[in-house]
C-alpha positions in Angstrom: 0.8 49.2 -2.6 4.1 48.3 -3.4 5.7 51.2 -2.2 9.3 51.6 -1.5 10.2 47.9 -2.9 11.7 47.7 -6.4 13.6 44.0 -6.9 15.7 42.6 -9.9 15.5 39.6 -12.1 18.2 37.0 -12.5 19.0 37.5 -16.1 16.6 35.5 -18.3 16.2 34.4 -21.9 13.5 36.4 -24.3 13.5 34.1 -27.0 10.3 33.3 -27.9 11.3 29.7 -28.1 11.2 29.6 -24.2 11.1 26.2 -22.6 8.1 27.7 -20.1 5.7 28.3 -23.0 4.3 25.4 -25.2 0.8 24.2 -26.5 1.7 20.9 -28.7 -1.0 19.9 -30.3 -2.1 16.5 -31.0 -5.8 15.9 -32.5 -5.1 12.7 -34.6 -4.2 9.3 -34.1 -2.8 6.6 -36.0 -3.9 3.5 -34.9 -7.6 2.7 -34.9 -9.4 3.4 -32.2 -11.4 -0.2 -32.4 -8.6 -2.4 -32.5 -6.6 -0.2 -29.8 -9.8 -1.1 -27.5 -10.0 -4.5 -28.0 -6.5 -5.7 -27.6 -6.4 -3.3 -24.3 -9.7 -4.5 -22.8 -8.0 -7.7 -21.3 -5.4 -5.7 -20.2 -7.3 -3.3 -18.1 -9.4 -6.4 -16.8 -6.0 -8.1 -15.4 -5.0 -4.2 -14.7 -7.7 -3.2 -12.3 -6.7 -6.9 -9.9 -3.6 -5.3 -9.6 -4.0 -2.2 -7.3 -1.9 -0.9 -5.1 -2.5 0.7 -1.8 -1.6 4.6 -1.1 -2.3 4.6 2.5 0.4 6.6 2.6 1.7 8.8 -0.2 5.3 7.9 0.6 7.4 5.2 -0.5 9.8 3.3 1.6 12.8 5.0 0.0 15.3 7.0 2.1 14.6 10.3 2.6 16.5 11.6 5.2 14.5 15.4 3.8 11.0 14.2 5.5 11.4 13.8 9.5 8.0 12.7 9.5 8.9 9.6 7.3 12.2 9.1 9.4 10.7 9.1 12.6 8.3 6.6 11.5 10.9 4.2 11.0 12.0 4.5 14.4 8.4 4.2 16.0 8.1 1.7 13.7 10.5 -0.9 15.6 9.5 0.7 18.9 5.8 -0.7 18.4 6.9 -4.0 17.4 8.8 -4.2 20.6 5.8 -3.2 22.7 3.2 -5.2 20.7 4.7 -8.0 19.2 1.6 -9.6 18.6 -0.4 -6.9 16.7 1.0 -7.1 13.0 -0.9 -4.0 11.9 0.3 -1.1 13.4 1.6 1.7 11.4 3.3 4.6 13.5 1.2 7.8 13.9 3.3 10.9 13.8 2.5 14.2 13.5 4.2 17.5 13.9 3.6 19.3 17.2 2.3 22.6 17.8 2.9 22.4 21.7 5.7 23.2 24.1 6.5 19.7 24.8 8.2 18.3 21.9 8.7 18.7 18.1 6.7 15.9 17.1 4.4 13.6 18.8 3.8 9.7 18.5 0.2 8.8 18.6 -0.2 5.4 18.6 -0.9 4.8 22.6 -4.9 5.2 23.0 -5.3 3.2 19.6 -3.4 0.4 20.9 -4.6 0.5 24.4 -8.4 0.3 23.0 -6.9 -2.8 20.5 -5.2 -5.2 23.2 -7.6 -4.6 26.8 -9.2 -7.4 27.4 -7.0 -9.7 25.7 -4.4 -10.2 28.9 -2.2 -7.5 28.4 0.3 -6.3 30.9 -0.8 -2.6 30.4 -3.3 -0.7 32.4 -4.3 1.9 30.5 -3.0 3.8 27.0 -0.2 6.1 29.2 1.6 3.0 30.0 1.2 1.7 26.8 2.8 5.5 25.6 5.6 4.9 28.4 6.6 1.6 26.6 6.9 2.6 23.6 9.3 5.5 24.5 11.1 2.7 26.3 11.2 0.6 23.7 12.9 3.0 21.2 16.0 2.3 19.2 19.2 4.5 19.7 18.7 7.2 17.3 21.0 10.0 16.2 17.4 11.6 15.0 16.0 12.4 18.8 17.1 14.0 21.3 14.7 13.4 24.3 11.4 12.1 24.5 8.5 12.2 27.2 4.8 11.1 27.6 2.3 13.1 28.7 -1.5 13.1 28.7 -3.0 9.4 27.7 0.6 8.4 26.2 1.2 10.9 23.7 4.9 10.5 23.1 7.2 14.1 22.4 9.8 13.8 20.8 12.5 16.3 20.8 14.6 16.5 17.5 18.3 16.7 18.1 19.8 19.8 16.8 23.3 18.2 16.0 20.7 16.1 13.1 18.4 19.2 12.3 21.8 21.0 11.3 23.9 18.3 9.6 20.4 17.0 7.4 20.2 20.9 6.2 23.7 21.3 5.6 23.4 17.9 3.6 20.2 19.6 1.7 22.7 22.7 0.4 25.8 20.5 -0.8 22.9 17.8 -2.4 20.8 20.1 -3.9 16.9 20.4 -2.6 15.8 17.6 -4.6 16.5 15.3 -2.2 14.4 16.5 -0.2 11.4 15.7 -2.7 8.7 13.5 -1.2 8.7 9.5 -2.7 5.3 8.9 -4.0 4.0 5.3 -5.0 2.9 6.5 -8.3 4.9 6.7 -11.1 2.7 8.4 -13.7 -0.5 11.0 -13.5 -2.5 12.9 -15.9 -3.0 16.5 -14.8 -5.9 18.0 -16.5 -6.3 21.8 -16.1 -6.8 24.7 -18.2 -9.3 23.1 -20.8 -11.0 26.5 -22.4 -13.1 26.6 -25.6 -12.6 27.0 -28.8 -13.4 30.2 -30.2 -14.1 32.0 -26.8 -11.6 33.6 -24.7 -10.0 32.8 -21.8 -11.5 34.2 -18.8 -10.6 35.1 -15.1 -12.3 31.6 -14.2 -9.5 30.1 -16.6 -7.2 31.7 -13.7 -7.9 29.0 -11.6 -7.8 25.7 -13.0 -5.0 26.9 -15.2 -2.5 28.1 -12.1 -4.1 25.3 -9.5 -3.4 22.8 -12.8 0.2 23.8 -13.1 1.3 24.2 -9.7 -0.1 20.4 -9.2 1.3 19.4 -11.8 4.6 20.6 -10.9 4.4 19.3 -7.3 4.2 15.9 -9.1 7.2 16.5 -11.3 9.3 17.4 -8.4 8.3 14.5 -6.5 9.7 12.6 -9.4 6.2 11.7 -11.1 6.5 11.6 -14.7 3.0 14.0 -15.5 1.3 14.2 -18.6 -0.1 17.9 -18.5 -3.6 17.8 -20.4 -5.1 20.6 -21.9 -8.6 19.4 -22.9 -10.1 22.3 -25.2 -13.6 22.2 -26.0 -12.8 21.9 -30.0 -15.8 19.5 -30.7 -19.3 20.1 -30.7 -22.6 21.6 -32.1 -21.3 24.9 -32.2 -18.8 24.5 -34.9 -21.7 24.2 -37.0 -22.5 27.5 -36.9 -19.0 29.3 -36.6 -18.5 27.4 -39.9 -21.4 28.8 -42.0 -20.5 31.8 -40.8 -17.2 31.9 -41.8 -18.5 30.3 -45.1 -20.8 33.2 -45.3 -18.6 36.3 -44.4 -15.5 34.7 -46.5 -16.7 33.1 -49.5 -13.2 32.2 -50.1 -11.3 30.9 -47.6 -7.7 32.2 -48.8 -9.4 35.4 -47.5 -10.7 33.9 -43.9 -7.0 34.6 -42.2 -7.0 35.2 -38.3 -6.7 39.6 -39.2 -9.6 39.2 -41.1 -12.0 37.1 -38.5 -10.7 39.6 -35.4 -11.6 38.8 -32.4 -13.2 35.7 -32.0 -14.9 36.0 -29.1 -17.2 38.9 -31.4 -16.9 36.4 -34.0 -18.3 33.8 -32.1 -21.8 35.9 -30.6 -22.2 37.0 -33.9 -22.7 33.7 -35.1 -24.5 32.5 -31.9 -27.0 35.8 -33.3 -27.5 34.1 -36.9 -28.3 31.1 -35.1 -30.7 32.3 -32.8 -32.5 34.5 -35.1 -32.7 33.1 -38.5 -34.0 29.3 -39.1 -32.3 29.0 -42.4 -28.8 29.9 -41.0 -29.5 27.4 -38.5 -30.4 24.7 -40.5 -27.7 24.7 -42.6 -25.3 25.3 -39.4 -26.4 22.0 -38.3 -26.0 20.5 -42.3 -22.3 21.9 -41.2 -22.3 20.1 -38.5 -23.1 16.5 -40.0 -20.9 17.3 -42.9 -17.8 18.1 -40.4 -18.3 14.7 -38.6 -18.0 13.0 -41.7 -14.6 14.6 -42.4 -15.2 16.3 -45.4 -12.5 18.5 -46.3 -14.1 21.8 -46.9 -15.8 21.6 -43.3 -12.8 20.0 -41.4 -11.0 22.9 -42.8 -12.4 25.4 -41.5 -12.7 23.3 -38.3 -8.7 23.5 -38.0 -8.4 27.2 -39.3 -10.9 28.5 -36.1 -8.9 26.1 -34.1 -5.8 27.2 -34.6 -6.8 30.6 -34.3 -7.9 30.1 -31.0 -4.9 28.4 -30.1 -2.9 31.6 -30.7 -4.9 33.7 -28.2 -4.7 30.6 -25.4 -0.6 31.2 -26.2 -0.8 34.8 -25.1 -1.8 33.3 -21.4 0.4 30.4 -21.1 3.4 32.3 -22.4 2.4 35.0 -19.5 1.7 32.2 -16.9 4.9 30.2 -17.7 2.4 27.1 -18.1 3.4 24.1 -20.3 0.3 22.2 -21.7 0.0 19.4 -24.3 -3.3 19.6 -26.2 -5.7 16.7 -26.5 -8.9 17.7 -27.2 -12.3 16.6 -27.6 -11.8 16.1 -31.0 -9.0 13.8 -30.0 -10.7 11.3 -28.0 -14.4 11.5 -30.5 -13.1 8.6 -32.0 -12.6 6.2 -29.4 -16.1 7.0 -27.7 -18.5 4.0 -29.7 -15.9 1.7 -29.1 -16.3 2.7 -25.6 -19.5 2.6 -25.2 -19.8 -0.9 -27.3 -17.5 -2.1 -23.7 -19.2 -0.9 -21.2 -22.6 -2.5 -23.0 -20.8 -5.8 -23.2 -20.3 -5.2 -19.3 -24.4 -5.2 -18.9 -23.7 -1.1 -17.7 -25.8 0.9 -20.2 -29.5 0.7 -20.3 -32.3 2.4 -21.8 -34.2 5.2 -20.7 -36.5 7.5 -22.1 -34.6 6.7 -25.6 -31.3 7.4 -24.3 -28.5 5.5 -23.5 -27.8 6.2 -19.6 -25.7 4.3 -16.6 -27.4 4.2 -13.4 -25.4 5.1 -10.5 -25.6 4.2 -7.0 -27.1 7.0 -4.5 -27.8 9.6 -7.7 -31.1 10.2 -8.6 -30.3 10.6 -12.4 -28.6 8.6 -14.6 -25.2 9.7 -16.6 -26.6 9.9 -20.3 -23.6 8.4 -22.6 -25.5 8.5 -25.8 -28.5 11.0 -26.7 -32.0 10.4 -27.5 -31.0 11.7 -30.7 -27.9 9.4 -31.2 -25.3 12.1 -30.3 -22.9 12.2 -28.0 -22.5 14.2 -24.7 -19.5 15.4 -21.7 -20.1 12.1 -20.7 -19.4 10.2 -23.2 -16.2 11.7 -24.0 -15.1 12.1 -20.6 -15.3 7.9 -20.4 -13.7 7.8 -23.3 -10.7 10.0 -22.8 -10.3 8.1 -19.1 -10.3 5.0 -20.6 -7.9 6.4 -23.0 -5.5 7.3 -20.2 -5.7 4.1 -18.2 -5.2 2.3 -21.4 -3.1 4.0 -23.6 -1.1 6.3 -21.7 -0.7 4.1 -18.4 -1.5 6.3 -16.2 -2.3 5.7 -12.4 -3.6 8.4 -11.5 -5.9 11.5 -13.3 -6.5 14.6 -12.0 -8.9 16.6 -13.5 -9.1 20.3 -12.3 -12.2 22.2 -13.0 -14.9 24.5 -11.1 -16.5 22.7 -8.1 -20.0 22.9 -10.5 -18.9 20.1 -11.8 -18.1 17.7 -8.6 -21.2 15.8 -9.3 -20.5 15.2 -13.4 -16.8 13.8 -12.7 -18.3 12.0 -9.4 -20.7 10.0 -11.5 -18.0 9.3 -14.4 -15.6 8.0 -11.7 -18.5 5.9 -10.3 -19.2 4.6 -13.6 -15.2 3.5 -13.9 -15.3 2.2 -10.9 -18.2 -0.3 -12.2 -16.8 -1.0 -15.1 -13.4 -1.8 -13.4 -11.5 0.3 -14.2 -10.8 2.5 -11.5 -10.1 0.9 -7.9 -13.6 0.2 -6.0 -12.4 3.2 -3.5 -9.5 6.2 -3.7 -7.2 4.2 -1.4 -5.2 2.6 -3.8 -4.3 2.9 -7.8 -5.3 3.6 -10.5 -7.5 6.2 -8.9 -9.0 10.1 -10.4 -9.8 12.9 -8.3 -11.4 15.7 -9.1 -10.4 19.1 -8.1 -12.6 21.7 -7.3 -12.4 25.3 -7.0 -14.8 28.3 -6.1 -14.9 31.4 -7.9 -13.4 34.7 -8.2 -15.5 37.6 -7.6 -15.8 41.4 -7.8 -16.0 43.8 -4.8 -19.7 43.5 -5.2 -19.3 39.8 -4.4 -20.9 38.6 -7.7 -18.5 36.7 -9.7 -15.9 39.3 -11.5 -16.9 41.2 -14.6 -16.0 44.0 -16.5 -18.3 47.6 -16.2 -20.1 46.7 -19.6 -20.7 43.1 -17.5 -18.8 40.8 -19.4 -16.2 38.6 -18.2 -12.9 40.1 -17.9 -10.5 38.3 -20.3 -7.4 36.9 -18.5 -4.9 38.4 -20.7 -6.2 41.9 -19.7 -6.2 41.0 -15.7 -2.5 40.0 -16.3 -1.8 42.7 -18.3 -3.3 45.5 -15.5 -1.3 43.4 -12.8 2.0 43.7 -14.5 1.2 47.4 -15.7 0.8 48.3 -12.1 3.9 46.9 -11.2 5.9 48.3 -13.7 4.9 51.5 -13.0 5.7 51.9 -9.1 9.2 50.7 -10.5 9.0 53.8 -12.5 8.7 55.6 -10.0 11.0 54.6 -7.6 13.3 55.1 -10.3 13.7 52.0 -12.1 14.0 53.2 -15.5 17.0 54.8 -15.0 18.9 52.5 -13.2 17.8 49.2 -15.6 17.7 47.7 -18.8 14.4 48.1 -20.4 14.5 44.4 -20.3 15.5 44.0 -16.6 12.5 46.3 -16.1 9.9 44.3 -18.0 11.0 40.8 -16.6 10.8 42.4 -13.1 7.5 43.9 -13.2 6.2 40.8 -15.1 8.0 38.7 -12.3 6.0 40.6 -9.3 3.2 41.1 -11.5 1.9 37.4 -12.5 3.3 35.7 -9.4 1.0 38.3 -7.5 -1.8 36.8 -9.7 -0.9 33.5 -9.0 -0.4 33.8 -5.3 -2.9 35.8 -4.7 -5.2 32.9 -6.1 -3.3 30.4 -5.0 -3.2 31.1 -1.5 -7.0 30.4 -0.8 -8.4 27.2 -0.4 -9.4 26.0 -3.8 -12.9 25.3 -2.6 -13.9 28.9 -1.8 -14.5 31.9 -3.5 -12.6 34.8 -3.3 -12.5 38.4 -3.9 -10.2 40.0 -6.2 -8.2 43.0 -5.7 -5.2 44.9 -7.4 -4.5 46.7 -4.3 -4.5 43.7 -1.6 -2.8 41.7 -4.7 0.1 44.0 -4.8 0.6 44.5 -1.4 4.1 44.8 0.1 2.5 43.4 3.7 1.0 40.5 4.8 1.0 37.3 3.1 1.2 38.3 -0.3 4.2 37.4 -3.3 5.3 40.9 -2.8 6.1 40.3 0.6 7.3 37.2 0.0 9.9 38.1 -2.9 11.0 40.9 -1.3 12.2 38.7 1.9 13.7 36.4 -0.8 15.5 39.1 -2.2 16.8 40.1 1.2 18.1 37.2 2.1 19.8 37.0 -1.2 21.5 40.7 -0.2 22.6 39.2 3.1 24.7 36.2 1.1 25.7 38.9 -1.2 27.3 41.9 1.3 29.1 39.5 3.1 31.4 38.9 0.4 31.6 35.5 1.3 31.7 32.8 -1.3 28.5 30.8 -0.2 29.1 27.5 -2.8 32.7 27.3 -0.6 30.7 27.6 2.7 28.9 24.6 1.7 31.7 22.6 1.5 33.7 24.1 4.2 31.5 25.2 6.6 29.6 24.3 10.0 26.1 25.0 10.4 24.9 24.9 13.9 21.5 26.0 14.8 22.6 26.5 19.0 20.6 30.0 19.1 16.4 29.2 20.0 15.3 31.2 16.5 17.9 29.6 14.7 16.4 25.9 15.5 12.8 27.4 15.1 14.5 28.5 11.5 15.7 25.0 11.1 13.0 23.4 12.0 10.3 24.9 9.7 12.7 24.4 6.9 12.8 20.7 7.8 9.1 20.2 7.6 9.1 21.2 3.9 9.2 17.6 2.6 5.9 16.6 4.3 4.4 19.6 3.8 4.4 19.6 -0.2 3.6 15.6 0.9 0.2 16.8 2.3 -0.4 19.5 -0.6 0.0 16.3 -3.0 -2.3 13.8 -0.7 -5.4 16.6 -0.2 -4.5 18.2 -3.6 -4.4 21.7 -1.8 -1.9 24.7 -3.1 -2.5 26.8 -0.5 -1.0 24.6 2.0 2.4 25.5 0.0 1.2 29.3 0.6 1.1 28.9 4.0 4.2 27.4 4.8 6.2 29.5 2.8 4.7 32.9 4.7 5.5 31.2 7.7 9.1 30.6 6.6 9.6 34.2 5.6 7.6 35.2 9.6 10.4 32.3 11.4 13.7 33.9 9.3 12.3 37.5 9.8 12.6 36.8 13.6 15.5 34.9 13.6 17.4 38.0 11.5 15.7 40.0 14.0 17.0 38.2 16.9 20.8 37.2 15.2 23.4 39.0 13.7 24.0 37.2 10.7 27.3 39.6 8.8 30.4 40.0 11.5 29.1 37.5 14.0 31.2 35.4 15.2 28.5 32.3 13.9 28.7 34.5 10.6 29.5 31.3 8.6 27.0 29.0 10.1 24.6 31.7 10.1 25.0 32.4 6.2 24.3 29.0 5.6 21.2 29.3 7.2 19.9 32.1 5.1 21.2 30.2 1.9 18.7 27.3 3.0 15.7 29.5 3.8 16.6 31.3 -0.1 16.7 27.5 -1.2 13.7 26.3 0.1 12.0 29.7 -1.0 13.1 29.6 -4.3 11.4 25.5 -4.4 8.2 27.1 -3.1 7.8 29.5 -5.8 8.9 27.5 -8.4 6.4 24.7 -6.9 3.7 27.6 -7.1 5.0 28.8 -10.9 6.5 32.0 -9.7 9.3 33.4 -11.1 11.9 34.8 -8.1 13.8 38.2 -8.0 17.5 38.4 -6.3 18.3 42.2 -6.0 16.1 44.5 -4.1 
């Protein structure tokens, strides 16, 4: 458990207007759908011709913060030196895990089995490897290089540039070490619960893998339309409106106090439904009569609505998460007009009385319209991608839900794809991508419910984790020594970024098993661990008494000691690692380098006296860019730091 650690809060704002929590809602539009559609189709025709490729996720841009991208440019001139004649060769580098180098150049045995046979001076790919080292620029980037094996080319970093591009990092400020993305604008969808149910511990995951996505994007300059698309449409209103007809005759009386918890609300409507046929034939009356506006049922539509949006509030404001609401409701409009398109196109066809579009290498067809005339997932999902293509120019949507359904969102992006909408494969824009993620289960290994085997509600998980936390604060002490709000914003701090991390740290494909005790864990690669290094690094900079924003200005960071260029050289890979994260649309890569950075500054405090050295200076430096590049991480991950142990 957490044990001896207790840790402090930079002070915070509790107003309730916080910038971290907001659900806008917007369920209505203004223009009609219909003529939107067809003065955008030509537009997306002559959009779709012009793609551009994402071979690699990086721009051209400087970025002196990403090695990897700077010692492309190097290789770069080096392979049009040794291959003149071969005008598509794009340098392969790679971080090295070996003893001969920092980074490798891979390009030899690619080459070599390109240009034998065609009367080339080389013999084999290790000369071809020993040419290009030759034929490299001077560079203020590399120290010393070597081939070894069949050309692999190491390249050793020079620690003059290691020191002076982290030095640069703490006087610029970390954002320029943000990766350059050809995209300019994404739709992140995550979160996406249902009206009048609650939000469960499967909402954990495409709500936390949603945001920290999302904020990836944002840092890498991507402006990111954060979609929450809430199941607010649908059959089932039908009967959650009777209901609330039936048990409030007047609606002045129907106020969210009276209804309680909707979740109960809702399966005791689902029970009408089920077990009386007149009930159930007026529910679906309701539900006719609420598609056709009228007032009275469109009411009640919005009052459950809003309702629920109250509860889904609880867990953003906890998680920090910033969502805009678009609905189903939102994009019901848009879906004939749609539909009308993609006929025009010769995609639909008939089949067994519904409307359906075949797809290539799936045995069933994706139904778009009913036998009975109504609409499906399908059909809205179409229609809300066309939507963002069209309306909201974006290049790329990201839709984050359970890996159930891969094979739903496969055949919707297939369907784009034929209709032209999407680029005929992922390599270039506008693209989607759909991410996946297992489930979260209980030490049983089924997935996670509560004793009286109903899912536990995500606002009580939170709730338990920051309990928890608060209370080993107690008793270390805590109470005494804080504020009652330093103690609440510390124990909510530990408590939901244990929650997150803890989730975040697995590969979103798997499942995992949950547990308070390995959550909160002061060992091992949890956010306990990793806050409390934070905070010690932050009470290094502190007892020194030195003023660390002068230091960056003044001083000299040098990285001469071995564990001090290890240090400097994990911290330099953060640019291509949140790269990677973006490009396979994987969190837990994030995780992983940040426990390593806490693992490579724990030995290099270890290993060098930081406070009354006589590389004191230099060496505080170094620990104010580990706590930099920390604190990115965990905001990158939406978890909130703590300074003071």
């Amino acid at each position: 458990m957490i044990g001896s650690l207790t840790f402090l809060l930079a002070p915070v704002s509790s107003s309730s207007s916080s910038p971290f929590l907001s659900l806008h809602r917007l369920s209505c539009f203004h223009s009609s759908p219909s003529d939107i559609l067809r003065a955008t189709t030509r537009r997306l025709a002559l959009a779709a011709t012009k793609t551009r490729s994402i071979t690699s996720m990086a721009t051209e841009e400087e970025n002196t913060g990403n090695v990897k991208r700077e010692l492309e440019k190097v290789f770069d001139l080096a392979l049009k030196a040794t291959v003149p004649n071969e005008t598509d060769v794009r340098p392969l580098i790679a971080a090295c895990t070996a003893k001969f180098g920092d980074y490798q150049c891979n390009n030899a045995m690619g080459l070599w089995s390109k240009i034998k046979g065609k009367g080339t001076e080389f013999k084999g790919p290790q000369p071809v490897g020993q040419a290009i080292m030759k034929n490299l620029p001077p560079s203020e980037i590399i120290e010393s290089c070597s081939v070894a094996g069949p050309g692999f080319v190491n390249v050793v970093l020079s620690k003059n540039w290691m020191a002076k591009n982290i030095q640069k990092m703490l006087v610029d400020g970390i954002e320029t070490w943000a990766p350059k993305l050809r995209v300019e604008k994404a739709v992140v969808d995550f979160s996406s619960p249902n009206i009048a149910k609650e939000m469960h511990v499967g909402h954990l995951r495409s709500t936390i893998i949603g945001d920290s996505l999302a904020r990836m994007l944002e840092f890498s300059n991507v402006e990111v339309l954060r979609r929450n698309h809430v199941g607010d449409w649908g059959t089932q209103f039908g009967m959650l409106i009777e209901y609330l007809f039936e048990k409030f005759p007047n609606s002045e009386d129907a106020n969210e106090t009276a209804i309680g918890e909707l979740q109960e609300f809702y399966r005791r409507s689902k029970n009408r439904f089920d077990s009386d046929p007149a009930f159930k034939e007026r529910a679906q009356q309701a539900v006719v009569r609420l598609q056709s506006g009228e007032p009275k049922y469109h009411e009640a539509w919005a009052q459950i609505c809003e309702i629920s949006r109250k509860e889904f509030d609880k867990v953003y404001k906890r998680l920090r998460v910033d969502l805009e609401e678009k609905g189903e409701s939102f994009y019901n409009p848009y879906i004939p007009g749609v539909i009308d398109e993609l006929s025009k196109q010769g995609l639909v066809e008939e089949s067994q009385g519904a409307r359906v579009i075949f797809i290539e290498g799936v045995n069933i067809p994706l139904i778009i319209v009913k036998s009975d005339g109504g609409f499906n997932y399908a059909s809205t999902d179409l229609a809300a991608l066309w939507y963002r293509l069209n309306e909201e120019k974006a290049e790329w949507i990201i839709y984050v839900t359970d890996v159930g359904q891969q094979l739903h969102f496969d055949m919707v992006f297939s369907a784009a794809k034929r209709a032209g909408w999407l680029s005929a494969d992922d390599s270039t824009y506008p693209k989607a991508s759909h991410v996946g993620f297992g489930l979260v289960l209980g030490e049983d290994g089924k997935r996670l419910r509560t004793r009286f085997s109903e899912v536990v509600r995500l606002v009580d998980l939170l709730d338990e984790a920051k309990n928890r936390s608060k209370t080993v604060l107690i008793e270390r002490g805590k109470d005494k020594e804080w504020t009652e709000e330093e103690l609440e914003q510390t124990a909510e701090a530990v408590g939901y970024g244990a929650a997150k991390y803890f989730d975040l740290k697995n590969n979103r494909l798997t499942n995992y098993t949950f547990s308070f005790d390995q959550m909160l864990n002061d060992k091992g690669n949890t956010a306990v661990y990793l806050l409390y290094a934070h905070a010690r690094i932050c009470s290094i900079i502190r007892k020194s008494g030195k003023d660390i924003e002068e230091l960056k200005k003044t001083g000299l960071l040098v990285l001469d000691h071995a564990d001090e260029r290890a240090l400097g050289l994990h911290l330099l890979h953060f640019s291509e690692v949140i790269e990677e994260a973006l490009t396979n649309l994987l969190p837990n890569v994030v995780c992983e380098y940040l426990y390593n950075l806490s693992e490579y500054f724990t030995r290099f405090y270890s290993n060098c006296q930081v406070v009354g050295s006589a590389e004191e200076t230099s060496r505080l430096l170094l620990c104010e860019a580990t706590a930099t590049v920390m604190r990115k991480c965990f905001h990158l991950l939406g978890i909130v730091p703590v300074y003071k142990i």
